[in-house]
Wavefront OBJ file of the C-alpha trace (Angstrom):
o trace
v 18.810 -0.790 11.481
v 20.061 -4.514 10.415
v 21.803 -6.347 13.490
v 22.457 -10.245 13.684
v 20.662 -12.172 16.207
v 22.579 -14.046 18.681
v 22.310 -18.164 20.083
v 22.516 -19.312 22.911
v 24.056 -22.880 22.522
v 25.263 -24.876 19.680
v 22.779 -27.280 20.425
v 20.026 -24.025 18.897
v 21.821 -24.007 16.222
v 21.651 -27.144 14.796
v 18.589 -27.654 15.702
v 17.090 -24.045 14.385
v 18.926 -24.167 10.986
v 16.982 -24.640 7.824
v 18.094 -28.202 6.883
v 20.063 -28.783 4.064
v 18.395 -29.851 0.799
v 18.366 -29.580 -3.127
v 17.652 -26.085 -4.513
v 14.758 -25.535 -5.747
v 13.929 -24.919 -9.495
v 10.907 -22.376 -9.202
v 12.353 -18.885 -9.236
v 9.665 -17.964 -6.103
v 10.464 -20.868 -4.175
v 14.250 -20.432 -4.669
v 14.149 -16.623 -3.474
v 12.286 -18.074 -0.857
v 14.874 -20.369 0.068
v 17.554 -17.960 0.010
v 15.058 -15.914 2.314
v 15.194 -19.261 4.783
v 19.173 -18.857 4.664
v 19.249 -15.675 6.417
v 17.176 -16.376 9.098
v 19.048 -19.116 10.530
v 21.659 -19.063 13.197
v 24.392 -18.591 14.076
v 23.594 -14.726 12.636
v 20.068 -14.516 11.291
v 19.695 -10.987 9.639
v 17.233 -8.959 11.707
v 15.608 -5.388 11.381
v 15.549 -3.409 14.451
v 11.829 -2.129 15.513
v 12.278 -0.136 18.465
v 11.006 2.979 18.425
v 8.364 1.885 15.599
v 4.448 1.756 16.652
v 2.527 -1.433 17.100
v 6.035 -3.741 16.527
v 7.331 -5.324 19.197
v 10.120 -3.378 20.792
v 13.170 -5.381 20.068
v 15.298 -6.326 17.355
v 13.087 -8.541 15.062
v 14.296 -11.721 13.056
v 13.462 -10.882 9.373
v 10.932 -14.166 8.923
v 9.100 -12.815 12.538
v 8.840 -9.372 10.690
v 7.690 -10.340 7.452
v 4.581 -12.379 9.832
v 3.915 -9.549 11.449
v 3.883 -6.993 8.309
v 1.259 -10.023 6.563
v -0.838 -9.781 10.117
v -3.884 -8.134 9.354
v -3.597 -6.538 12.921
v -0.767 -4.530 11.838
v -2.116 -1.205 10.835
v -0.789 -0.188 7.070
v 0.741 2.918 8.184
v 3.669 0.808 10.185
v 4.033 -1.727 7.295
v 4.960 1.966 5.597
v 7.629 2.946 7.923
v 8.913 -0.773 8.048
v 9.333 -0.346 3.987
v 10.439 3.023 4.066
v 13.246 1.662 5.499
v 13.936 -1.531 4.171
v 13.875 0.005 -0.102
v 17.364 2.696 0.986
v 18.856 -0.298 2.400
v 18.327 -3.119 0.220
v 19.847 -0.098 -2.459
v 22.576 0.584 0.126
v 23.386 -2.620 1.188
v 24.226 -4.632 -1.636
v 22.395 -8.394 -2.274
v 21.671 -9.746 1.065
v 19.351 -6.794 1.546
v 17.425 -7.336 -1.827
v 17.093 -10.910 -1.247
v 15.476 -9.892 2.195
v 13.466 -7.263 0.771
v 12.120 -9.735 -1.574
v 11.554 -12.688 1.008
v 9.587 -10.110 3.094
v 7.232 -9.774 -0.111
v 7.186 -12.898 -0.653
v 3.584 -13.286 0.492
v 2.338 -10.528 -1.893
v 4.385 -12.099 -4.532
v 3.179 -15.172 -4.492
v -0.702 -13.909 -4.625
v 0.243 -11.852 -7.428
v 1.722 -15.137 -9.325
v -1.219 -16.967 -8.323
v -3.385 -14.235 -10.755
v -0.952 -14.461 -13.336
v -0.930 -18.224 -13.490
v -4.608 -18.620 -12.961
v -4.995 -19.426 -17.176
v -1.655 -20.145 -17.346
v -1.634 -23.753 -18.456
v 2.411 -24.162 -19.221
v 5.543 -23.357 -17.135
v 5.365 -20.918 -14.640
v 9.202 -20.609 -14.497
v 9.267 -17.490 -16.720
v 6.477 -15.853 -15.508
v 7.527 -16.086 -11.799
v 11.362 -15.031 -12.850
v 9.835 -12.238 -14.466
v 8.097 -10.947 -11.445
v 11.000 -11.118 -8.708
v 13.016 -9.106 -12.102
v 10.059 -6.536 -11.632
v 10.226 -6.382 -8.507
v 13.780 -5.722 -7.718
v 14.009 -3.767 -10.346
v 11.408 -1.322 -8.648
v 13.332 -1.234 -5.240
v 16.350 0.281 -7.661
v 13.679 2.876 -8.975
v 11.507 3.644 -6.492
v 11.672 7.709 -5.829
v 11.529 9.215 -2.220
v 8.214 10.629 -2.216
v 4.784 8.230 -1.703
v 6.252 5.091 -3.742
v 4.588 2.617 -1.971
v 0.840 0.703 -2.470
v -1.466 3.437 -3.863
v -3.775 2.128 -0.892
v -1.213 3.876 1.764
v -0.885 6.825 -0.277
v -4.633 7.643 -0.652
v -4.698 7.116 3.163
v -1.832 9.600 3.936
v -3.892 12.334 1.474
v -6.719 11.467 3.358
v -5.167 12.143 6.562
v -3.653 15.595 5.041
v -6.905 16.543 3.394
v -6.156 16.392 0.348
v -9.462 14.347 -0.548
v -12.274 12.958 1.562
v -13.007 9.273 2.501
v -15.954 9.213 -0.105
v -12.655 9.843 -2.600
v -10.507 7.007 -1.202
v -13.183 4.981 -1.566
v -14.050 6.338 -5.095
v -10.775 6.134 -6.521
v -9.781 2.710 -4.076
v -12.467 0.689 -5.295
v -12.573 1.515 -8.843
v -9.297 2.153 -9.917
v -7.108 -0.389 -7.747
v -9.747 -2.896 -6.710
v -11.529 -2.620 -10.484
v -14.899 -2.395 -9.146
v -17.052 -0.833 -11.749
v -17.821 2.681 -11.156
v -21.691 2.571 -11.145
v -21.384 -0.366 -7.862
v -19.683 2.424 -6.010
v -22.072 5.307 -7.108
v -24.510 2.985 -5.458
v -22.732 2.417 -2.373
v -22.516 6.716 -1.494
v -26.354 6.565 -3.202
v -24.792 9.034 -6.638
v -24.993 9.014 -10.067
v -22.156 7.157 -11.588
v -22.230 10.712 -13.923
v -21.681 12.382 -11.053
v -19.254 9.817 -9.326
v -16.741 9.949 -12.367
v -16.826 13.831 -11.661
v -15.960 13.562 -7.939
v -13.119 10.992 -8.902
v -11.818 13.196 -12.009
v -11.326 16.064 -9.347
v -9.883 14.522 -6.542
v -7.226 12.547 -8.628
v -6.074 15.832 -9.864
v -5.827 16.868 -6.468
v -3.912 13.459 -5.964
v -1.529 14.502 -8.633
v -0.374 17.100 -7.711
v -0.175 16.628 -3.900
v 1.825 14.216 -4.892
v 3.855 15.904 -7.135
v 4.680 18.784 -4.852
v 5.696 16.032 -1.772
v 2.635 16.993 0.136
v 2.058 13.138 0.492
v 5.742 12.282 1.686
v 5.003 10.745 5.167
v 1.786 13.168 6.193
v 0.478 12.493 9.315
v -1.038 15.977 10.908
v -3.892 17.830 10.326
v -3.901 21.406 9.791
v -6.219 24.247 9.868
v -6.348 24.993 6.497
v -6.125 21.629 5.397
v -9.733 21.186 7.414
v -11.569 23.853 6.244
v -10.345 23.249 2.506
v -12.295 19.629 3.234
v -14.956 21.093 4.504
v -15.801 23.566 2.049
v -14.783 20.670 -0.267
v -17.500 18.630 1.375
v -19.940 21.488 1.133
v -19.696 21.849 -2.803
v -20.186 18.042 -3.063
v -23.064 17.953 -1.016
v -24.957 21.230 -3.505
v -23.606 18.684 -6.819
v -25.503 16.033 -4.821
v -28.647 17.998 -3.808
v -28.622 19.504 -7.769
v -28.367 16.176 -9.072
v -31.485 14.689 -7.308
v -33.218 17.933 -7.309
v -32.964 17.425 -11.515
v -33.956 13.658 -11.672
v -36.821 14.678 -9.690
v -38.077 17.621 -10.631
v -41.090 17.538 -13.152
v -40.110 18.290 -17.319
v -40.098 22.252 -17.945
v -40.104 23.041 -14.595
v -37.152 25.551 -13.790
v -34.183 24.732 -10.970
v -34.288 26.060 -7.969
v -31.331 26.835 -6.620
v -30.166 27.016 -3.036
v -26.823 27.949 -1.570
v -24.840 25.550 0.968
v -23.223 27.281 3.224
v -19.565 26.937 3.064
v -17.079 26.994 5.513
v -15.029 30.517 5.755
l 1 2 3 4 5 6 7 8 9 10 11 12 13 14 15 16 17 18 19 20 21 22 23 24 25 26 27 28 29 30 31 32 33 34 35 36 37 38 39 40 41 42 43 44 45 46 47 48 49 50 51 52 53 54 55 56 57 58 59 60 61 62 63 64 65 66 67 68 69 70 71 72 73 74 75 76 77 78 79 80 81 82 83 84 85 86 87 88 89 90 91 92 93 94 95 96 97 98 99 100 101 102 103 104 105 106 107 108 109 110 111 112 113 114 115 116 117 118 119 120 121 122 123 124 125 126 127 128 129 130 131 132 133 134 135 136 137 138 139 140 141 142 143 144 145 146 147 148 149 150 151 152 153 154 155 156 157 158 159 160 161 162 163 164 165 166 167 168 169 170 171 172 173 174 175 176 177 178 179 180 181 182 183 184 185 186 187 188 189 190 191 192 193 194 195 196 197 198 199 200 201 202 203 204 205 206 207 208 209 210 211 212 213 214 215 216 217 218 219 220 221 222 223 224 225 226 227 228 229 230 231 232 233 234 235 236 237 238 239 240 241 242 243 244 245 246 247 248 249 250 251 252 253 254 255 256 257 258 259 260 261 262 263 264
């Protein structure tokens, strides 16, 4: 919920406003600016967080909620919720909501124009117009299910059991943070062969968890959701044991196999 802030005195006013000055020419910086504009008295723009976890319970200036979503003591579960609710309205609620939704990225924006412009040796103007175009242009896209940073979602299908923390950090590290696969196979002590499997697996899981809105906002644990990771666990731990049992084992001798027990 959106409600404007109220002053106190003139005197807060003046002195609180963003001061006037010539617009800026970079697309970021000018988004930013506009940003700035809503913040300032005598009605700053402001997101109610009461009744959200871990926010302070009050009605929030947009620049002290876009702080607190950057903190790294915010938990990425509540910069979910805060999202959630901010993509509906910026579609709801004409411009002054998108221009908010994109100051509140700003931060992210920025870092991601910093990688683009890295070997980027002529005008940035373009390539930073570009990205606030892609970005808005998401917030009119985005569906209702999981939409947001593929880091939240493979949290939430952790958290319903749809794969295990070895997965997040399988398909985490090497798909979104472009690790290389055999790094990570050394980090859980597998084959990279057998890595790729596990990932293969549990992004088809992914899929279609998230295709059926299994993923939309998960937060409970169920029975069957636990014993489907366990016995998930179990078969992972047999690929393991087979795996070293075959890099091991001496030429032409024959594998010995022995069941895991497996959750009922």
């Amino acid at each position: 919920m959106s409600t404007p802030l109220s002053t106190t005195s003139s005197s807060t006013t003046s002195s609180s406003a963003v001061p006037s000055r010539r617009w800026p020419a970079s697309p970021l910086a000018a988004a930013a600016r506009a940003f700035d504009l809503l913040t300032c008295p005598p009605a700053p723009l402001a997101f109610d967080a009461r009744g959200l976890p871990v926010l302070p319970q009050r009605i929030l200036p947009l620049n002290e909620l876009r702080d607190l979503l950057t903190a790294d003591s915010t938990p990425k579960p509540v910069r979910d919720l805060v999202w959630r609710d901010l993509v509906p309205r910026a579609r709801r609620d004409g411009p002054t909501w998108v221009v908010a939704a994109v100051g509140i990225a700003m931060p992210g924006l920025r870092m991601k124009a910093g990688l683009l412009t890295r070997r980027w040796h002529g005008d940035t103007a373009d390539l930073d117009a570009e990205l606030i175009t892609g970005f808005v242009e998401r917030l009119k896209r985005t569906p209702s299910g999981p939409w947001d940073h593929p880091d939240w979602v493979l949290t939430r299908a952790v958290a319903a059991a749809v794969i295990d923390p070895e997965e997040h950090l399988l398909i985490g590290e090497t798909r979104l943070d472009e690790i290389p696969l055999s790094v990570v196979a050394g980090k859980l002590g597998i084959s990279p062969t057998l890595a790729a499997s596990w990932r293969g697996k549990a992004e088809r899981r992914l899929a279609a968890a998230i295709a059926s809105g299994e993923l939309d906002w998960e937060t409970l644990h169920t029975c069957s959701a636990a014993v489907d990771a366990a016995r998930r666990k179990a078969h992972r731990a047999q690929a393991l044991a087979a795996s070293v049992a075959t890099s091991t084992r001496p030429a032409g001798t024959p594998p010995v196999r022995e069941p895991i027990p497996v959750a009922a």
